[in-house]
C-alpha positions as CSV (number, residue, x, y, z in Angstrom):
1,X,16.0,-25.5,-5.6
2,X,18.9,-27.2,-7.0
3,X,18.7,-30.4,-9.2
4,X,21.2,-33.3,-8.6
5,X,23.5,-33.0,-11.4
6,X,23.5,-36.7,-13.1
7,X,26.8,-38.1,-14.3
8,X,27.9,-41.2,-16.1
9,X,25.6,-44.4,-15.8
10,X,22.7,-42.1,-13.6
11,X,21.8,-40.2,-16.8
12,X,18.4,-41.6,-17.9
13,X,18.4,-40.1,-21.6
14,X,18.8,-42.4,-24.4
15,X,20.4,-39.7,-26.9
16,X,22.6,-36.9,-25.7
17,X,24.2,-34.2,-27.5
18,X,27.8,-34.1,-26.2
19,X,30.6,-31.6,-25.9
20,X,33.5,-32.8,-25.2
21,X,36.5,-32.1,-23.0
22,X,38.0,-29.5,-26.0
23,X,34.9,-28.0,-25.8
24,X,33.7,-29.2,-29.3
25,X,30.5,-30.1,-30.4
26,X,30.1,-34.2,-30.9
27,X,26.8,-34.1,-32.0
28,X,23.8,-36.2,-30.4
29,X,25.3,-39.6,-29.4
30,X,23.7,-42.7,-27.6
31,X,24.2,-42.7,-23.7
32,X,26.4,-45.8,-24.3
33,X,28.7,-44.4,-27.3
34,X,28.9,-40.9,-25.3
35,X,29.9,-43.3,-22.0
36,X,32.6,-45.0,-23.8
37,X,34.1,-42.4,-25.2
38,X,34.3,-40.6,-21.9
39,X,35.8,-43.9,-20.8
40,X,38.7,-44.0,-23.4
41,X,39.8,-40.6,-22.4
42,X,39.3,-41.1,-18.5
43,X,36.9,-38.7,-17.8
44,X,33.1,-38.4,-16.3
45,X,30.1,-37.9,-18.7
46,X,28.1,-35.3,-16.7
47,X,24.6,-34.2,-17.9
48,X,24.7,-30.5,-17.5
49,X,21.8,-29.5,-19.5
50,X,18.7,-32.0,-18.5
51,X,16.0,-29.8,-19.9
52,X,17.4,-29.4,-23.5
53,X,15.7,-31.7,-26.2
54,X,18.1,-33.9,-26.2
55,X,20.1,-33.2,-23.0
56,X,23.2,-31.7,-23.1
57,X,26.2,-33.8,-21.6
58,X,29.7,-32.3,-21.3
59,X,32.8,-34.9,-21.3
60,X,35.2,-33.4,-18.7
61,X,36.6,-34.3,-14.6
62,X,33.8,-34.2,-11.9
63,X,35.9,-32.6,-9.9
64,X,36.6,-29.9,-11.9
65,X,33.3,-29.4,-13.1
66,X,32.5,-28.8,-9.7
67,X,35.1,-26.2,-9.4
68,X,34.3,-24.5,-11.6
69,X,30.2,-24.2,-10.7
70,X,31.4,-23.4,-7.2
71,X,33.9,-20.7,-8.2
72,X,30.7,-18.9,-10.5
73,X,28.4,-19.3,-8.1
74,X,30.7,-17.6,-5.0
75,X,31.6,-14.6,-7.8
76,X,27.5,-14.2,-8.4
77,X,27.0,-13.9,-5.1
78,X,30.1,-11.6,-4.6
79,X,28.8,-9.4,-7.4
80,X,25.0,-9.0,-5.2
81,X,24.0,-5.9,-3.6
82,X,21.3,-6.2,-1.2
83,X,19.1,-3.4,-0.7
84,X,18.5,-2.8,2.7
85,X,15.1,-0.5,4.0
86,X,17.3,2.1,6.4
87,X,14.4,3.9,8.9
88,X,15.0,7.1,10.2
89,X,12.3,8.2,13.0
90,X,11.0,12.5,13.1
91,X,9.1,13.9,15.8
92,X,6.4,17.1,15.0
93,X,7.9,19.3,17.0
94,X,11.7,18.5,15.7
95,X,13.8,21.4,15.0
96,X,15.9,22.4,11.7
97,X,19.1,21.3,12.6
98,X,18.1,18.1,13.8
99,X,16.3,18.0,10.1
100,X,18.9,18.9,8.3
101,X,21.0,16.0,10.3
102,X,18.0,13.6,9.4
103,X,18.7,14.1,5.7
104,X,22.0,14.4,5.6
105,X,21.6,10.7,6.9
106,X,19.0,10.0,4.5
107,X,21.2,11.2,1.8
108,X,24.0,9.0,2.5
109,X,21.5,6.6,2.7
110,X,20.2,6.4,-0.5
111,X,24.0,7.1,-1.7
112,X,24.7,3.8,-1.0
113,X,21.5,2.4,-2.8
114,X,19.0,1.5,0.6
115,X,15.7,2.5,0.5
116,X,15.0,4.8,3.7
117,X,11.8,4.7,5.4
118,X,10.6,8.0,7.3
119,X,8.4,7.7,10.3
120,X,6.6,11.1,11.4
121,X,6.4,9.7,14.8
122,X,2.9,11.5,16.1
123,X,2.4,10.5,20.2
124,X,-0.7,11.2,21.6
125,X,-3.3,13.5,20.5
126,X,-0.7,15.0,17.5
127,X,-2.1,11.4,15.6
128,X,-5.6,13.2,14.9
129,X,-3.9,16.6,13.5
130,X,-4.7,17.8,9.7
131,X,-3.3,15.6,7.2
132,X,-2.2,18.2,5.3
133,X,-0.6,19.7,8.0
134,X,1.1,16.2,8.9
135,X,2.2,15.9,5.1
136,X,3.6,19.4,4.7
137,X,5.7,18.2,8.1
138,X,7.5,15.4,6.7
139,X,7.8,17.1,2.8
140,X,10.1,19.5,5.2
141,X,12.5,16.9,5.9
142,X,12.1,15.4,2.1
143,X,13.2,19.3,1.0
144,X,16.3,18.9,3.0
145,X,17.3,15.4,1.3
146,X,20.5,16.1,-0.8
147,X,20.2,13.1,-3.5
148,X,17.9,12.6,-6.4
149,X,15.0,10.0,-5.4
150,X,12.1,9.0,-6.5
151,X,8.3,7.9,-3.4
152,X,8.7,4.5,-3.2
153,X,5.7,4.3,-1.2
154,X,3.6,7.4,-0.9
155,X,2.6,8.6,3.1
156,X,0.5,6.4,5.0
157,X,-1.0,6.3,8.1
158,X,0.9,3.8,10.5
159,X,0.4,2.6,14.2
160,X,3.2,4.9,15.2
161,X,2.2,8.0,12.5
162,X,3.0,8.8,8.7
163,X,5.3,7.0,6.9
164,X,6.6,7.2,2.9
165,X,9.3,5.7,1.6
166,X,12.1,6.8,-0.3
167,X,14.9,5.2,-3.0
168,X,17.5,6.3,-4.8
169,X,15.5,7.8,-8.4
């Protein structure tokens, strides 16, 4: 959640340690003192620090302030990868070439830093085959998988089959 930032008279601390517009260090200054002095120079006194003991208040333009908080909260977000789970569905009975298209998938996949999520899709009766049988099936798809990656989640039973899932190690 984000706090109101508090400038000029809506700051409620008595003392405040101040920076000023030049960026140097005032040292802790009554509101009023720290107020005036913005004053004189015709600039806002915005509290940018509300938790510090005292608060922090930095001399400078509103407007620019914000500016500037907007233009480093746009290049955070810019900078964010997010990290998608990527599902790719296998049948039993699917063949090799089909499995070696699955992982070649996979692989790019996990190239670009998703997790991928492998369903052993199992209609029917197949759902009450061997478990190891079921395992060594979708370790037969994991062979094929051209990058380095570590279980994410080990195989377990779903509604639809097996599933494990996979990132990049």
């Amino acid at each position: 959640m984000k706090h109101r930032v508090r400038i000029n008279h809506e700051i409620r601390a008595k003392e405040l340690r101040v920076i000023d517009d030049q960026d140097d260090n005032l040292g802790v200054l009554t509101l009023d003192q720290a107020l005036d002095i913005a004053e004189d120079r015709g600039l806002d006194l915005i509290e940018i620090s509300p938790e510090a003991v005292p608060p922090v208040a930095k001399i400078m333009d509103y407007g620019k302030w914000q500016y500037i908080q907007d233009r480093k909260s746009r290049e955070a977000r810019s900078k964010t990868h997010i990290t998608e789970t990527k599902s790719l569905q296998v049948k039993i009975g699917t063949g090799d070439h089909d499995l070696e298209m699955k992982a070649k998938k996979a692989s790019e996949f996990l190239k670009e830093g998703h997790r991928v999520k492998i369903n052993l899709f199992l209609p029917g009766r197949s759902k009450y085959l061997e478990p190891r049988f079921l395992q060594e099936r979708l370790e037969r798809l994991l062979r094929l998988v051209s990058e380095n990656y570590r279980v994410a989640e080990p195989a377990q039973k779903s509604h639809k089959g097996l599933t494990i899932v996979i990132e990049r190690d």
